[in-house]
C-alpha positions in Angstrom: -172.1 63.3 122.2 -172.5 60.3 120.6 -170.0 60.6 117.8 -167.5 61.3 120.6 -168.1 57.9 122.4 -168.1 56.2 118.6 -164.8 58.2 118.1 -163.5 56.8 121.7 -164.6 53.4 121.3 -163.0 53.2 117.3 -159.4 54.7 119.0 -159.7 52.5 121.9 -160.1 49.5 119.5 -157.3 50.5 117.2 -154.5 51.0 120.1 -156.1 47.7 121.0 -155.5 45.8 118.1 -152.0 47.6 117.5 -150.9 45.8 120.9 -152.3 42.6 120.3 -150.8 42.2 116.7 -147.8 42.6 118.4 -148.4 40.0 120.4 -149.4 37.8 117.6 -146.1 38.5 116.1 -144.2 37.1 119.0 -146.7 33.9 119.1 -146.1 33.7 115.1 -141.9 33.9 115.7 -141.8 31.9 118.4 -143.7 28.7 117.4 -140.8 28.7 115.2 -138.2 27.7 117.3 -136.9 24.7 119.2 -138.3 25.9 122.6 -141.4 28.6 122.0 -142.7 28.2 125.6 -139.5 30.0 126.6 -139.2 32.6 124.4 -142.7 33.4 124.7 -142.1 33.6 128.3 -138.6 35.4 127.9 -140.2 38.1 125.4 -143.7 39.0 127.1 -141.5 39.6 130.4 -140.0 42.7 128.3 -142.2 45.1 127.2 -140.3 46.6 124.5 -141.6 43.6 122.7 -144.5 44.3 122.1 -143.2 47.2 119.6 -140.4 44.9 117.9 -140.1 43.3 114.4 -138.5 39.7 113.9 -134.7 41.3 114.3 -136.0 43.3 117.6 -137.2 40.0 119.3 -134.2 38.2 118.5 -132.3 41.1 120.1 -133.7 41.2 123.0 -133.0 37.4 123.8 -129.7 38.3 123.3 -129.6 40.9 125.4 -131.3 38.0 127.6 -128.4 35.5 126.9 -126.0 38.1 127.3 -127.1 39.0 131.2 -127.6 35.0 131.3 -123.6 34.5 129.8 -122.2 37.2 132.3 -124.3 36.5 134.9 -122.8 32.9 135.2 -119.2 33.9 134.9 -119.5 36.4 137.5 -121.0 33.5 139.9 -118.1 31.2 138.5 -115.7 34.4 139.8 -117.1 34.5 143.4 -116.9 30.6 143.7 -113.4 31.0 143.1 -113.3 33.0 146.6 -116.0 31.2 148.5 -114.6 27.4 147.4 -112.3 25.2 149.5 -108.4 26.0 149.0 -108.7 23.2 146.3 -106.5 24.2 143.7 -107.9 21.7 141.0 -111.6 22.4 141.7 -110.0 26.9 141.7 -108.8 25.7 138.6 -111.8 24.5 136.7 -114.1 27.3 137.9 -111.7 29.9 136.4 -111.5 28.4 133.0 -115.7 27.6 133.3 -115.6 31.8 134.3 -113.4 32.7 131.3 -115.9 30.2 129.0 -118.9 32.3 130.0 -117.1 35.5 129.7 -116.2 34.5 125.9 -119.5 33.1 125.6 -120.8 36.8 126.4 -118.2 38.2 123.8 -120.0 36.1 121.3 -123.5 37.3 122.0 -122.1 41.2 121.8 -120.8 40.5 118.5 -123.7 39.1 117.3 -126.1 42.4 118.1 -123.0 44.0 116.2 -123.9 41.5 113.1 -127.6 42.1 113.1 -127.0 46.2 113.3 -125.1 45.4 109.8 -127.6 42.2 109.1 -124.9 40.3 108.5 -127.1 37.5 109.9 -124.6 34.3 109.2 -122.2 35.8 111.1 -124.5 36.6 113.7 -125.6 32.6 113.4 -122.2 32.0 113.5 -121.5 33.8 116.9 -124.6 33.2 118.5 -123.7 28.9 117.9 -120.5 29.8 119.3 -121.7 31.2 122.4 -124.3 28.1 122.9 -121.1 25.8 122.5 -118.4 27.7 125.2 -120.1 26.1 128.0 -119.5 22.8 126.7 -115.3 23.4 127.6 -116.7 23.9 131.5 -118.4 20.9 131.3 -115.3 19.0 129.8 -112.7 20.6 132.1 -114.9 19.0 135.0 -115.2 15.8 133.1 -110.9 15.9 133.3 -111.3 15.3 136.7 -113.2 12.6 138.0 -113.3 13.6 141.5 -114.6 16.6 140.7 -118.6 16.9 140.2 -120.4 19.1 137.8 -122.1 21.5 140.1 -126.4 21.4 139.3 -126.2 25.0 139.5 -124.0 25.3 136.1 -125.6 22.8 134.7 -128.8 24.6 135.0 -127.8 28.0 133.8 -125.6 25.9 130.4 -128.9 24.4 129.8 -130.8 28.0 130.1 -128.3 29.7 128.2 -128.2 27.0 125.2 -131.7 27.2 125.1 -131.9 30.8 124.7 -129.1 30.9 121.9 -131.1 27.8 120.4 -134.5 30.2 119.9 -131.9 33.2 118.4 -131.2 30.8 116.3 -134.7 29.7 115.1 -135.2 33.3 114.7 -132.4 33.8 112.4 -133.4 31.4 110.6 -136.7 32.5 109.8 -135.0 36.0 109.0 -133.6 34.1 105.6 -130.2 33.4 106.6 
């Protein structure tokens, strides 16, 4: 009887430790990138995480950004509908929609790149989907009657953020 509780306590501390070094490893990644509060935060809210290497965190914050990118064009899309009959303002939400769209286009390709681990081309895409918000922010800085809605702004800044950790984590991949 007592080699069986020895036997349970050993397993119990192995599938213990198994969990929490995968823990450590997303501690360990993250405190290597720009903002490690949030991807700690981003990758302990997805439990596939905890069974991930380096590449496998970094894809699941794109899969993150992704949802984040297509997300916001889809809300840019229905403010086309809900808005005033102001043609401009129509205007500008429609190219900020087809930014976010592209900027989600990006993202895909760069899960595409890290299947081949081509990770500069993955760099590459992932900087380019950070930087397609920036031409919604600039077609409401065309027109000066026009004000940059908070809500954008807050889901540019989240997105950049998120692209700005995939890129930490590329880094420390050896690209």
């Amino acid at each position: 009887m007592t080699s069986s509780v020895y036997i349970f306590l050993l397993i119990s501390l192995i599938l213990t430790s198994l969990t929490n070094g995968d823990a450590g490893l997303i501690q360990t990644t993250c405190k290597t990138t720009k903002y490690a509060d949030l991807c700690v935060s981003i990758l302990h809210s997805d439990p596939t995480s905890l069974n991930s290497d380096t590449k496998g965190l970094a894809l699941i914050l794109i899969r993150v950004a992704t949802a984040n990118a297509t997300a916001t064009s889809t809300f840019l899309s229905s403010q086309l509908l809900t808005t005033t009959n102001d043609t401009t303002l129509k205007t500008v939400l429609k190219e900020c929609s087809h930014m976010y769209a592209f900027s989600g286009d990006a993202l895909r390709a760069s899960v595409q790149d890290f299947t081949s681990e081509s990770y500069d081309y993955a760099y590459m895409h992932v900087m380019a989907a950070a930087d397609y918000p920036n031409a919604c922010l600039n077609a409401f800085r065309r027109y000066p009657k026009l004000i940059y809605p908070q809500a954008i702004a807050s889901r540019e800044d989240e997105l950049k953020h998120i692209c700005d950790v995939v890129l930490g984590m590329i880094d420390h991949l050896g690209f």
